[in-house]
N, C-alpha and C positions, 0 to 999 in steps of 0.2 A: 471650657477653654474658649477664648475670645478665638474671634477671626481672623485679629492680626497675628496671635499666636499661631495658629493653626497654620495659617501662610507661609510664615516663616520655617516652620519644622516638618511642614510637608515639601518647601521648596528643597531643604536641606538632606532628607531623607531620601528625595526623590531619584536628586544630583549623588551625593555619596553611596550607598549601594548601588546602582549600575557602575558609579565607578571602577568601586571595589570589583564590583563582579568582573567587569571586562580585564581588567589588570590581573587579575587570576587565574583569569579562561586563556589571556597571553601570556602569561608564563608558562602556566600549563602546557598549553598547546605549542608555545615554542619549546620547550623541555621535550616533550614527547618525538614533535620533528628533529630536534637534535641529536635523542637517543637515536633515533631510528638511522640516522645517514651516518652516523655514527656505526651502529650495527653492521650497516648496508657496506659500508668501506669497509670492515672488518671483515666481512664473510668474504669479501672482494678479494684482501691482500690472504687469508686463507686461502682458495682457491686456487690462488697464484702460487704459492706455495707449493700447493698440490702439482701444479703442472711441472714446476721446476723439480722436485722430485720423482715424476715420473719419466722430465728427459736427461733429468741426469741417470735413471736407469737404463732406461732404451741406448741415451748415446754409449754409456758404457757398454754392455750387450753388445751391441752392434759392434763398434771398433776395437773387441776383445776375439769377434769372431773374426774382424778383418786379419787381426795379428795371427790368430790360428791358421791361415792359409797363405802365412806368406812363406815362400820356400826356401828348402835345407834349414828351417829352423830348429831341427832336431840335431843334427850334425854341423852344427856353425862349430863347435869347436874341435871336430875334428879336421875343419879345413884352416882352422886359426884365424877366422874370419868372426869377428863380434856383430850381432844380430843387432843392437842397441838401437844403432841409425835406423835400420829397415821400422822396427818396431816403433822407435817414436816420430815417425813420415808416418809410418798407419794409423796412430793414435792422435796425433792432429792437437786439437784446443783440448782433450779429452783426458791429456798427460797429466796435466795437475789435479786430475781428481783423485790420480794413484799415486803410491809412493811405491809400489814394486812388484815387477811380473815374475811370477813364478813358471819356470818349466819343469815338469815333470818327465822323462823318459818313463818306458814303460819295461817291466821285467818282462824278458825272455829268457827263459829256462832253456838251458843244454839239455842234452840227450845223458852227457857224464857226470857233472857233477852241477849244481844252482851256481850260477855266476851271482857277485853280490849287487846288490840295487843298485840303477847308476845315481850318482849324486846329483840332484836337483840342483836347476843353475837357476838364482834369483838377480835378477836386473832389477836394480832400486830408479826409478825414474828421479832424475833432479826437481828438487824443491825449486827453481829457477823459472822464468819464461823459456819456452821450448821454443826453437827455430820453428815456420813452420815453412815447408817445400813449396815453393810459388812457380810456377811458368812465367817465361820474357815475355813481351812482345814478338819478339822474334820468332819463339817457340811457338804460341797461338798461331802467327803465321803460317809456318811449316804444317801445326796439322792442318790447316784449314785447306792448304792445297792439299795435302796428302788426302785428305776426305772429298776431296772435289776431285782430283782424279783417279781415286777409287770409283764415285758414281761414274764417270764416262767410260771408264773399262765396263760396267757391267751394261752399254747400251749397245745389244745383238746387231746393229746393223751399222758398225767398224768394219772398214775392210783391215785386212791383215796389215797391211803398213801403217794406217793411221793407229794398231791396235798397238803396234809394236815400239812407236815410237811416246803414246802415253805411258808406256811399262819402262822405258826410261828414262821419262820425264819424272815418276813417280822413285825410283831407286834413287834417285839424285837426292828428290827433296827426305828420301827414309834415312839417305844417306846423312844429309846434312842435320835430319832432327837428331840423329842415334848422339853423330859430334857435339853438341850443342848440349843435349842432355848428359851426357859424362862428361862433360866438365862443371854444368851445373850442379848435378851429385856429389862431383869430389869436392867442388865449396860448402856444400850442405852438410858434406859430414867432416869438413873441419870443423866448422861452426859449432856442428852439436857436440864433438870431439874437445872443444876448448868449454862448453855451457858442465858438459861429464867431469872432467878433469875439478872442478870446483866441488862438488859433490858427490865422494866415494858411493859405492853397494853396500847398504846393511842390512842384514836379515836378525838382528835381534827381534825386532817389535811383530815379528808376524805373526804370533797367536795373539795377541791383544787387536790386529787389524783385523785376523778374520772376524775374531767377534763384535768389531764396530759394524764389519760390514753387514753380518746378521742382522743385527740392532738396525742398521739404518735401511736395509732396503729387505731384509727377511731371508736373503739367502749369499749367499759365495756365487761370486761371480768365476766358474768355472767353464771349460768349454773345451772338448777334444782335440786335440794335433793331429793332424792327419798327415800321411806323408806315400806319393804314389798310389794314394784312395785306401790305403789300411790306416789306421788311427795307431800311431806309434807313442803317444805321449797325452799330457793335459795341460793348457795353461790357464790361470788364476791370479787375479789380477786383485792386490791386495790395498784397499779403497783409503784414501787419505780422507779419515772424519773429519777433522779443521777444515779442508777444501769444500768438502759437500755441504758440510752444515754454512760455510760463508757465503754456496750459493745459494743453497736454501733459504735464509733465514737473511738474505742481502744485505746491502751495506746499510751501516748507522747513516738516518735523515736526520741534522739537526733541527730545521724547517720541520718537522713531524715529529709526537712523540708517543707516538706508538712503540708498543714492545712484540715482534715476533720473536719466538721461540718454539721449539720443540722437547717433546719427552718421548725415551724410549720405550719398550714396555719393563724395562729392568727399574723408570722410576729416573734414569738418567736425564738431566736439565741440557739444554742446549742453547746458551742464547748470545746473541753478536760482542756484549762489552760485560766484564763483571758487574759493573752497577745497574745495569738492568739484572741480571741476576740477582741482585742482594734485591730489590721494588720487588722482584717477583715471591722471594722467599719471606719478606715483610708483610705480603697481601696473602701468605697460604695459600697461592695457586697453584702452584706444585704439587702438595700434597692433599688438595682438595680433588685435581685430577687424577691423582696416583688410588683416593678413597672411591671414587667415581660421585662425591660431593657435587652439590648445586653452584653455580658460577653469576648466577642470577643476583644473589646478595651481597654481593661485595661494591658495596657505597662506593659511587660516583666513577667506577670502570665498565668497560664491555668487556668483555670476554668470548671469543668467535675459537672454535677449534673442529679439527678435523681430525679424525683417524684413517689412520691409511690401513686398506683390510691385510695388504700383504704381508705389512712388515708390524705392523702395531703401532708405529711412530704416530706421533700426536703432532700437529703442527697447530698453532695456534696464534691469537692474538690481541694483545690486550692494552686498550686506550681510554685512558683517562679525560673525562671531563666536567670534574671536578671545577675548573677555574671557569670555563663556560658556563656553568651553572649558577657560579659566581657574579659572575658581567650580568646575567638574564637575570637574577635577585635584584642587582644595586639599580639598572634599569629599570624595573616594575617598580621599584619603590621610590626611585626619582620619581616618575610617571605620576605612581600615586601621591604622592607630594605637591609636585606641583596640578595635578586637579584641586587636592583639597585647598589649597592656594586660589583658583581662581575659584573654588564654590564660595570661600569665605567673602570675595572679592563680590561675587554676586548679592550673596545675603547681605549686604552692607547698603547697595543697589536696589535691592528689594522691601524693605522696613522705610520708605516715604511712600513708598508707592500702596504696599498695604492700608499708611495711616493714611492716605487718600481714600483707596476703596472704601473702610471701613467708617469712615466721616460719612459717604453718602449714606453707607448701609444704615447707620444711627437715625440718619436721617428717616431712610423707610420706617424704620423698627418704631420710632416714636408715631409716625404721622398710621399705622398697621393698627398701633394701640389706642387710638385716638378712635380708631374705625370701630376695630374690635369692642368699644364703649359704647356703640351707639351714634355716637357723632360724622354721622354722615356728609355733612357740610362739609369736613375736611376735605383737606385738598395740600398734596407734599408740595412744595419748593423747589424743584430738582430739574436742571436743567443740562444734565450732562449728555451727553450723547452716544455713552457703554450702554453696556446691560443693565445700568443701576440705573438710570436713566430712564431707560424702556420698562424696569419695575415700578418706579416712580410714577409713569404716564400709567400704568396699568393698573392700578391700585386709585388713582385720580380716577377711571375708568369703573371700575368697579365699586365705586363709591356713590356715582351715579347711578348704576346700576342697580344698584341695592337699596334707591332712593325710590326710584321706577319698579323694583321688585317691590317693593316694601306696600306698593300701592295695592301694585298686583294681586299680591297676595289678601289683602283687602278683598278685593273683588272675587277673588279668587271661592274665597271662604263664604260669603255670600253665593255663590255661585254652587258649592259646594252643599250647601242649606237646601239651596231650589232642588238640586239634584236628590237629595236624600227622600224627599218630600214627590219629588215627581218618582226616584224608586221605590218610594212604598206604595206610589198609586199604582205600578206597573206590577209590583209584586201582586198587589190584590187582584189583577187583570193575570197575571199569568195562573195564581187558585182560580180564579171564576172558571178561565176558560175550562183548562185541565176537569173543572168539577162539570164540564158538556161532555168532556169524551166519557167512554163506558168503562163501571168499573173495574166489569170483566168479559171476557167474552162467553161468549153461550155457549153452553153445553148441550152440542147440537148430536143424535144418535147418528145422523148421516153424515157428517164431517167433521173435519177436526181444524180448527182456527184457531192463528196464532196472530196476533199484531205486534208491530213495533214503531215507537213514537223516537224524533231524538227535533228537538228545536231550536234553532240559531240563535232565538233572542229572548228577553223575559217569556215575552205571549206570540206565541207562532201563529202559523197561518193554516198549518193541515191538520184537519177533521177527517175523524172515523165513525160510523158510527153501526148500528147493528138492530134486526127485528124480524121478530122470530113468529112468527101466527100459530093460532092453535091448533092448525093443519099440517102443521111442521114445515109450512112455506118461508123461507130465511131472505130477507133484504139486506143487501152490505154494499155500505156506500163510505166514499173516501173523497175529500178533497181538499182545494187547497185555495186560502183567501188569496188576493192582493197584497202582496207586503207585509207587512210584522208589525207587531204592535200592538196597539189599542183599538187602531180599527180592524184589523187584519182577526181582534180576538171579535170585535161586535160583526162581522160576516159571516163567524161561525157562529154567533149565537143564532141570528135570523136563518141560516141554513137548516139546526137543527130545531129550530119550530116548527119550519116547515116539514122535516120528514118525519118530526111526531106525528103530523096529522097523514103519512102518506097513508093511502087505501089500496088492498092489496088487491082491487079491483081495477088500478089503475097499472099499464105500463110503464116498464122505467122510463121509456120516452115521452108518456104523455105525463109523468111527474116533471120531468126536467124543464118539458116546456108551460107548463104551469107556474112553475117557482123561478122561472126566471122572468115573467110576466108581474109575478109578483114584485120578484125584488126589482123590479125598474118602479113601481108605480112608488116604492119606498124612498127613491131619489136618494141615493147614498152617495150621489156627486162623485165618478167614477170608481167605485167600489165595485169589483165582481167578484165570482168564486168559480170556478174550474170544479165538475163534479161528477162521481162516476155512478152509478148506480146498478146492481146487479142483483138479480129475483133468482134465488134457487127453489123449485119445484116439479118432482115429480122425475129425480133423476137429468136437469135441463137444466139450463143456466141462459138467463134473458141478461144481457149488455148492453146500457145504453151509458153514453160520454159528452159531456160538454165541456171541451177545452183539456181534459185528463190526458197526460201521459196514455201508452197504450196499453190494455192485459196483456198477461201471458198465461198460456197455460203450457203444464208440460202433461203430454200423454205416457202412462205407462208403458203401454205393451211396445209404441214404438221408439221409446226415451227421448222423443220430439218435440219441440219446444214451438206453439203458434201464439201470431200476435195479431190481438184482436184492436183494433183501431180503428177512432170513428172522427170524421174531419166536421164537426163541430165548435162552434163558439162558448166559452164560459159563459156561466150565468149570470146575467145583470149589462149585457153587451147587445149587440146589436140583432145577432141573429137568434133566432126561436124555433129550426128545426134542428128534432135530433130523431135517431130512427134508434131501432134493435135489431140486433144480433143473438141468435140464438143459435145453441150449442149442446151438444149430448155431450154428459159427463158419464165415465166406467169409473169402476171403482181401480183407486193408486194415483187417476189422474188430481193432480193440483195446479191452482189458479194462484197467478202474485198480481195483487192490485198495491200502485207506487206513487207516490208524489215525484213531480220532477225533479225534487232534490238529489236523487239517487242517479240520475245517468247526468245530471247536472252540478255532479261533484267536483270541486277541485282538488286537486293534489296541490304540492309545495313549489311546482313549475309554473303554476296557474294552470294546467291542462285541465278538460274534463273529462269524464269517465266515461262517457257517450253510450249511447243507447244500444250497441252492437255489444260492446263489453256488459252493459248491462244484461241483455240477453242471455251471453255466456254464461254471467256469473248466477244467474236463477238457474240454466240447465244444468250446471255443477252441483247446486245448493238441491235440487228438486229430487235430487238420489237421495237424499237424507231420510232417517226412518220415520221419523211423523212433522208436523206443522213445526214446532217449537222449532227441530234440528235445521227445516229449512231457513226461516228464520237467523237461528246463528251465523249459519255460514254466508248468509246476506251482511249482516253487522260486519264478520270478519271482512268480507272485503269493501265493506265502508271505511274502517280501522285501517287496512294494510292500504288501501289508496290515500286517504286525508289524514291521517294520523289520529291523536288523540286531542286535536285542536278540535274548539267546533266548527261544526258545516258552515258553507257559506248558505244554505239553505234548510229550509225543513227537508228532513226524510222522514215516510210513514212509509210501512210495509204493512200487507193486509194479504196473510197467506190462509187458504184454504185448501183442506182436502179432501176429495171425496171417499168415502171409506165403503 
């Protein structure tokens, strides 16, 4: 696929899916917020519901019990006096919930014969607005003094006239309220006397009310008559369902179209207009509540509902948004329309701009292949100042480059000739040397010797070497050239000519200073050798040093570790005394002779291992059961300090022990 393809279908892929997706994720995510305040109002206007049937309970309760104690309600008909007025002043705003109070008298049995039941007297309250009993102006006035000279009469320090004359002051004003209130009573109960006379007493429907009232609140609102503190009778206050369900369930909101409604637990529908009724019976949520059915699947509604525990009543509510859903679809898909609109509009924008790009890029791709052939003198055309541009100067760059390599590499490969030629002469110098050190070491009856070699470079610098007399007297010397290499291998060869001829009549000190005499008169143009030399006979150990790292021995029986060191000059240098040190060996003690390579290791910080650590690590390794194990456990902390890279120096280990 060309480039300018690619540009174009990546631009367009790039642009239309995140479209897509954000158009999606806002729908979605507006859908979801809309169910939810959706919900959230619904459980709201339930709740409400719930309150308003529980004060349409209490208020009935309550001013059923006020009606219970208002007096001679038992005997209003035998003074010819109708209880109506007194009862609907006590029931207040609370009248239209009921459509008729029932009073029951209570049987009292004679002593002669059962008198028969008295006949219950039912008061149908009018279907009408009920007057209700307000106070004047005038009348607030009246109590308000009457309660003001109430408090000053009970202030203990009146004298008798001032007491006498607030008592009446206070008869005057009780006087005037008593007047004032009987007249406004007998307007009140014309009032309610002409509201009566419009709608007669009926007691047909009173078994069908008791059982609404069940159904709607779970019990009869009944309540004892009491009359001078004995309970002479009952009254029951027979509940207008139309009333409660219109408070309940409130008025139709055209502005809103929500459905409240309620069911009883008989399965009975309860709702403000029959055509919310018939939406509800067309959706099965009646009978989806009546099965105790899921309310969750019914496409594009909410459904919020409560159970009341006392009564069973279900109150509930259910809002449609369905057309919202509607609006937030044609929205997303306007939306997504017109992006796809302006992505089209881009891609129209972006096909010269491609055939731009892709003209320089031609340009590289031809002047790449030209390179790629060998034709280095190329050189691209390109003077733009993007990225193609900056390819162009880079490839111009590299072209030169490659012209200058090409040389190089020439040279290189010559250079690479000399090298192989100079590592075969280096190889034959690291066999020669390697064929000076000993094949093996001696198999001595009085100790046991273990060495170990490791070399930085083809041909090293540190020499071992070993000689044993037929007196069983053993010489062991260790040392280490000048530098690496080719001379570094010809110091150890001149060292071990000289200690083939050493004579075991000679001290290690008066060898050292012999062959360092020598090696000056050989003129090796600063070439020396650092060397240790040490004579075991007879249970003793003689040490002499020129320029050597220092011994160690470790003693058995005290697991102590001494270090023999001698402030001497290498051989081939300037100065020419060295003395000896002699030493009694027991048997377990061992002796570690070292090149400086060992306390002069480095690790991967550049640190060195130093000669204290050194120390340590021989007194750890010198527990070991014979020469060999000492040995290992020296390697091992060569290994765990420098790794498995090689030394920056020679290490030679040269262990002995006395057996």
């Amino acid at each position: 696929m060309k480039i300018r393809t690619s540009l174009v279908l990546a631009c367009f892929v790039l642009s239309v899916l995140p479209l897509g997706g954000i158009v999606l994720y806002s729908y979605y995510s507006s859908r979801s917020a809309l169910e939810s305040a959706y919900h959230a109002e619904a459980a709201r206007l339930t709740a409400e519901m719930d309150r308003r049937l529980g004060n349409i309970r209490d208020v009935l309760e309550q001013r059923l019990a006020e009606v219970s104690a208002l007096p001679n309600l038992s005997d209003g008909e035998k003074e010819k006096a109708s209880p109506v007025g007194n009862i609907m002043m006590t029931m207040g705003d609370a009248a239209s919930l009921v459509d008729s109070i029932e009073i029951q008298p209570m049987v009292h049995p004679a002593p002669a014969a059962p008198a028969p039941p008295p006949r219950p007297m039912v008061i149908d309250i009018p279907a009408v607005r009920i007057p209700r009993f307000t106070f004047t102006d005038a009348q607030r006035e009246h109590l308000k003094k009457i309660s003001a000279l109430g408090r000053q009469l009970g202030d203990t320090q009146l004298s008798t006239q001032e007491r006498a004359e607030i008592q009446k002051d206070l008869r005057e004003a009780q006087s005037e309220f008593q007047s004032s209130m009987q007249e406004a009573q007998k307007n009140f109960q014309e009032e309610l006397g002409g509201a009566m006379k419009q709608h007669p007493p009926a007691v047909a429907r009173q078994a069908a009310r008791e059982k609404q009232a069940g159904l709607l609140f779970g019990h009869r609102f009944k309540v004892p008559m009491t009359h001078q503190g004995a309970v002479v009778g009952q009254i029951q206050a027979h509940v207008s369902a139309e009333e409660v369900i219109r408070r309940l369930l409130g008025a139709a909101n055209e502005d809103r179209n929500e459905i409240t409604f309620a069911i009883d637990r008989e399965g009975n529908v309860y709702t403000r207009t029959p055509e919310e009724r018939q939406t509800l019976d067309r959706l099965g949520i009646p009978q989806r509540i009546a099965s105790g059915g899921s309310l969750n699947d019914i496409k594009n509604w909410i459904i919020v509902q409560h159970r009341d525990p006392d009564s069973g009543l279900r109150v509930a509510v259910a809002r449609p948004f369905g057309e919202d859903l509607e609006v937030l679809r044609k929205a997303a898909a306007k939306n997504f329309g017109y992006g796809v609109a302006l992505i089209f509009v881009a891609l129209i924008g972006i096909v010269p701009i491609a055939n731009h790009i892709t003209r320089d890029v031609e340009l590289v791709t031809h002047g790449a292949e030209r390179i790629a052939h060998g034709d280095l003198t190329t050189r691209i055309p390109l003077r733009s100042k993007n990225e193609i541009g900056h390819l162009a100067m880079a490839f111009n760059r590299m072209a030169e480059d490659l012209s200058v390599q090409q040389e190089r590499i020439v040279e290189q490969e010559r250079a690479a000739i000399e090298y192989e030629r100079k590592s075969a002469e280096l190889e034959e110098a690291r066999r020669f040397q390697l064929s000076m050190l000993p094949k093996e070491v001696p198999n001595h009856p009085k100790y046991d010797i273990a060495v170990f070699t490791h070399t930085a470079t083809e041909v090293g610098g540190d020499y071992y070497d070993f000689h044993v007399e037929p007196d069983g007297a053993m010489s062991v010397t260790i040392g280490d050239a000048t530098g690496h290499g080719a001379r570094a291998g010809t110091m150890v060869a001149v060292i071990k000519a000289l200690f083939a001829g050493y004579d075991s009549a000679q001290s290690p000190a008066d060898f050292l200073h012999d062959a360092t005499e020598k090696v000056r008169r050989m003129d090796l143009e600063r070439m020396a050798m650092a060397l240790q030399l040490a004579r075991f006979d007879h249970g003793r150990v003689t040490i002499s040093s020129a320029g050597m790292p220092p011994a160690y021995i470790h003693r058995r029986v005290s697991a102590k570790v001494d270090e023999i060191a001698h402030s001497a000059t290498p051989l081939g240098t300037l100065g020419n005394t060295y003395n000896d040190i002699t030493l009694e060996l027991k048997s377990g003690d061992t002796l570690l002779f070292m090149s400086d390579g060992f306390p002069e290791l480095m690790n991967t910080a550049g640190q060195q291992l130093g000669y204290a650590a050194a120390c340590d690590a021989f007194a750890a390794a010198a527990t070991a059961g014979d020469a060999d194990g000492v040995i290992a456990e020296l390697v091992e902390t060569v290994r765990g300090w420098h790794g498995d890279q090689p030394p920056n120096d020679d290490v030679t280990f040269v262990v002995v022990r006395a057996i």
